[in-house]
Z-matrix of the N, CA and C atoms (Angstrom, degrees):
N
C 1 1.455
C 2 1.533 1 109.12
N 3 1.409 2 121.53 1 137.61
C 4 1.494 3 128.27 2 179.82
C 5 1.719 4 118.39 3 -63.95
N 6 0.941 5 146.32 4 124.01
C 7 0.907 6 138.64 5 112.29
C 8 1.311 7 125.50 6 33.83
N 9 1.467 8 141.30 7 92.31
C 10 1.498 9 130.52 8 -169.49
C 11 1.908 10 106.30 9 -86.06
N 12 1.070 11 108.87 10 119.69
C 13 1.384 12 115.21 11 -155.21
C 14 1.813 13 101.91 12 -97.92
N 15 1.612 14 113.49 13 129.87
C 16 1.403 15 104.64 14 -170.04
C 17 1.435 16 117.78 15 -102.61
N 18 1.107 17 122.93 16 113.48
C 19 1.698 18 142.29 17 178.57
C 20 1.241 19 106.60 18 -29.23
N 21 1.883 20 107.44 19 115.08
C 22 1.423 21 121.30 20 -154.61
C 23 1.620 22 107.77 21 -79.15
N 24 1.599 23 101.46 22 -21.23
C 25 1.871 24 103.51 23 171.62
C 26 1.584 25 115.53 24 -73.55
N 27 1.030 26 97.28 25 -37.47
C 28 1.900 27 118.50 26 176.88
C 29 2.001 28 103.11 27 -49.17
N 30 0.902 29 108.23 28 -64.17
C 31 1.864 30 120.68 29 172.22
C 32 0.957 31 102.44 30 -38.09
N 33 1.221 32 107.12 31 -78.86
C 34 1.761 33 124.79 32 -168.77
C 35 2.114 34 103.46 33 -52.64
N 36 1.042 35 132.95 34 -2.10
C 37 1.252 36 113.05 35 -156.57
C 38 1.745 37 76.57 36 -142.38
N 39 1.063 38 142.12 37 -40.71
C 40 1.460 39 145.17 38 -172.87
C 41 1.749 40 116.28 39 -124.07
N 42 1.727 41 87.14 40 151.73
C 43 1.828 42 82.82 41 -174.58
C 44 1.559 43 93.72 42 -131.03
N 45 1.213 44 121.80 43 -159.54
C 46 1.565 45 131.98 44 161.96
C 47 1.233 46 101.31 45 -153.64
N 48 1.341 47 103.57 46 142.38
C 49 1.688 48 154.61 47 177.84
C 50 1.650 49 98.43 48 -61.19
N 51 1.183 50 110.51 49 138.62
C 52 1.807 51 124.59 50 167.94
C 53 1.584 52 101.45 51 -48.80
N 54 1.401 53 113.76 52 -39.04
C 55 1.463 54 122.17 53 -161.16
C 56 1.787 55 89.59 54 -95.47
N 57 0.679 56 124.44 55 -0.03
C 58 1.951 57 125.54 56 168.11
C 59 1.595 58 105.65 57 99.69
N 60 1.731 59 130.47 58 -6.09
C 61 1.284 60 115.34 59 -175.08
C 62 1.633 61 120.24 60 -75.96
N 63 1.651 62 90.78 61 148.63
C 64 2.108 63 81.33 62 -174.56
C 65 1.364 64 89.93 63 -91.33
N 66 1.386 65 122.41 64 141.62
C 67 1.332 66 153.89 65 159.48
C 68 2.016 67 113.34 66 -86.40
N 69 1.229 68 95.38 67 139.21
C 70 1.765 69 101.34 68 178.23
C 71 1.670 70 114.23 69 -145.28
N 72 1.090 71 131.27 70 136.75
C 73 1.251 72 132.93 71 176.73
C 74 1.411 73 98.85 72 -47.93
N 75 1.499 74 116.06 73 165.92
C 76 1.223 75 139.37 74 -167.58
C 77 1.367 76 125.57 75 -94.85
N 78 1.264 77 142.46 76 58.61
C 79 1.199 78 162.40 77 -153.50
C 80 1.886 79 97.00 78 1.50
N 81 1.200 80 98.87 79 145.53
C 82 2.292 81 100.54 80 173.12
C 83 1.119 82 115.74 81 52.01
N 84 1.321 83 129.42 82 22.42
C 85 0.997 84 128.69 83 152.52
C 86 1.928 85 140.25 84 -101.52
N 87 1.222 86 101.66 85 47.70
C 88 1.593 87 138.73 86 -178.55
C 89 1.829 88 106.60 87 -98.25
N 90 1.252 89 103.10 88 -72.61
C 91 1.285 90 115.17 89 -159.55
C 92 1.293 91 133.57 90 -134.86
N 93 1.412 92 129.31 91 152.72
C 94 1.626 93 127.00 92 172.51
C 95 1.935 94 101.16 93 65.16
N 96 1.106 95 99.67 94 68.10
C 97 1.788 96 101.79 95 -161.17
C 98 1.652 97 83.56 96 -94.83
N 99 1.675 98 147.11 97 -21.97
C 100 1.040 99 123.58 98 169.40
C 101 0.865 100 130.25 99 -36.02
N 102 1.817 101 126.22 100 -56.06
C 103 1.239 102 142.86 101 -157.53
C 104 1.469 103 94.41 102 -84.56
N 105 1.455 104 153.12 103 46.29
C 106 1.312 105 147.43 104 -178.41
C 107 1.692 106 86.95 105 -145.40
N 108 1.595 107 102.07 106 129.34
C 109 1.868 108 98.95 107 141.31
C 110 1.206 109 130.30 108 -41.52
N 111 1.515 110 129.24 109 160.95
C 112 1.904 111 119.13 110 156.47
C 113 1.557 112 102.37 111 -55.42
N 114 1.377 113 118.15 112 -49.74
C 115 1.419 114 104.62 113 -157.39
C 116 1.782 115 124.02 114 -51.86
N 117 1.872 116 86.62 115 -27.24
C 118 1.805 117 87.67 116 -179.30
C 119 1.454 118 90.51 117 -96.10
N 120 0.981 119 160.79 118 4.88
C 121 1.042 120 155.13 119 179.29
C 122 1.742 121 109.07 120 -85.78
N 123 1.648 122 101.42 121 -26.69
C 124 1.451 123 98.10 122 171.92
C 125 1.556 124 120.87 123 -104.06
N 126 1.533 125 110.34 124 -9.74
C 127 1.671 126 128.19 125 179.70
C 128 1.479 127 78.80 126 -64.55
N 129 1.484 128 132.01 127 -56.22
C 130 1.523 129 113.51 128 -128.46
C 131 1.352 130 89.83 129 -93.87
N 132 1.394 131 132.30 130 -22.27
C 133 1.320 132 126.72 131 -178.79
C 134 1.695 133 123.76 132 -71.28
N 135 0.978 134 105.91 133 -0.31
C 136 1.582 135 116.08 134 156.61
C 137 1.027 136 138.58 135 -96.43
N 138 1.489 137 146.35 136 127.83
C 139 1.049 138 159.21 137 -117.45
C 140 1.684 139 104.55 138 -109.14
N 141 1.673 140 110.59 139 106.38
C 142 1.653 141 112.07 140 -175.29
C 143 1.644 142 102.63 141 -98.47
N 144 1.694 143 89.33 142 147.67
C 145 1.589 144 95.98 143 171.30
C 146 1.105 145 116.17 144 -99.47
N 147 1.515 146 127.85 145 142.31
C 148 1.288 147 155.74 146 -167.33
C 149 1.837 148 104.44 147 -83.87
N 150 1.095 149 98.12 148 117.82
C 151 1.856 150 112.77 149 -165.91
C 152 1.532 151 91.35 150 -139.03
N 153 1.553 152 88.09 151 162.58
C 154 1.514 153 99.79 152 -167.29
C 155 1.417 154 120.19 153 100.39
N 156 1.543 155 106.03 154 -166.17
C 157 1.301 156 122.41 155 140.81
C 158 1.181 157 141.25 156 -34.53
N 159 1.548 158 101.22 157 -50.63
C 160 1.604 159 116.63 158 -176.86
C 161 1.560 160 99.55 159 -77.00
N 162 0.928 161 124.35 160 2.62
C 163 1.639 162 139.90 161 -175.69
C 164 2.229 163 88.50 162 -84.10
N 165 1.173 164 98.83 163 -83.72
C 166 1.300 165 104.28 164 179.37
C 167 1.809 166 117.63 165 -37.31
N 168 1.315 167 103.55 166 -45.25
C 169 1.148 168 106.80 167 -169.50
C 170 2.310 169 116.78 168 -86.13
N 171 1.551 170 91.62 169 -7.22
C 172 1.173 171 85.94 170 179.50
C 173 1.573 172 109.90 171 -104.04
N 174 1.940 173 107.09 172 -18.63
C 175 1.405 174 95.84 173 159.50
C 176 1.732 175 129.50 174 -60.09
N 177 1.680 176 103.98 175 -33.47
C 178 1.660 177 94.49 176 -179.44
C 179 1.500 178 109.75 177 -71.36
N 180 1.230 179 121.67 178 -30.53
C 181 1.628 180 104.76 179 168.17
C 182 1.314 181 123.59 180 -60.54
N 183 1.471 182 120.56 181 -24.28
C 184 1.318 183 113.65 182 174.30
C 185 1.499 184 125.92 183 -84.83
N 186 1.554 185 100.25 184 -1.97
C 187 1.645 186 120.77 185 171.99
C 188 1.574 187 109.47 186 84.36
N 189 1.753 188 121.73 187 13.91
C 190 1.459 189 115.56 188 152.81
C 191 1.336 190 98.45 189 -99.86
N 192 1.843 191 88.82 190 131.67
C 193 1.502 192 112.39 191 173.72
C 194 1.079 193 110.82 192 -97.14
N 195 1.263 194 133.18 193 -27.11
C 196 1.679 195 131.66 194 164.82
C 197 0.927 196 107.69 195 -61.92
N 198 1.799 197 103.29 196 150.04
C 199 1.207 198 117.57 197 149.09
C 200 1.740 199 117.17 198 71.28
C-alpha cells in the first residue's frame, strides 16, 4: 500500500498545534497595509483555527487521518 502523500500547498499555508488544532494565517494580511486601521491590522495578524469541515478536509491534505 502507498504511502498517503501530504499536499505541498496545504504545509506551506497550515500547521498543527501539540494539542492537534490546524492553525492558518489571517486572511489580508500580505499587502497594501496603508489602507487598513491598526486594529485590523492586528485582528488579522493572529493566527485562526480551521473548524468545521474544512477542519476534516485540511487534515487529509496534511496526511493526518485521525481524528
Amino acid at each position: 500500500m502507498p504511502k498517503q502523500k501530504t499536499n505541498s500547498s496545504a504545509k506551506k499555508r497550515m500547521r498543527v498545534t501539540g494539542t492537534g488544532k490546524i492553525m492558518r494565517e489571517g486572511v489580508n494580511n500580505q499587502h497594501k497595509f496603508e489602507g487598513k486601521n491598526s486594529a485590523r491590522k492586528r485582528r488579522v495578524a493572529t493566527d485562526q483555527v480551521i473548524t468545521g469541515g474544512d477542519r476534516v478536509k485540511a487534515r487529509k491534505l496534511l496526511g493526518k487521518l485521525k481524528g
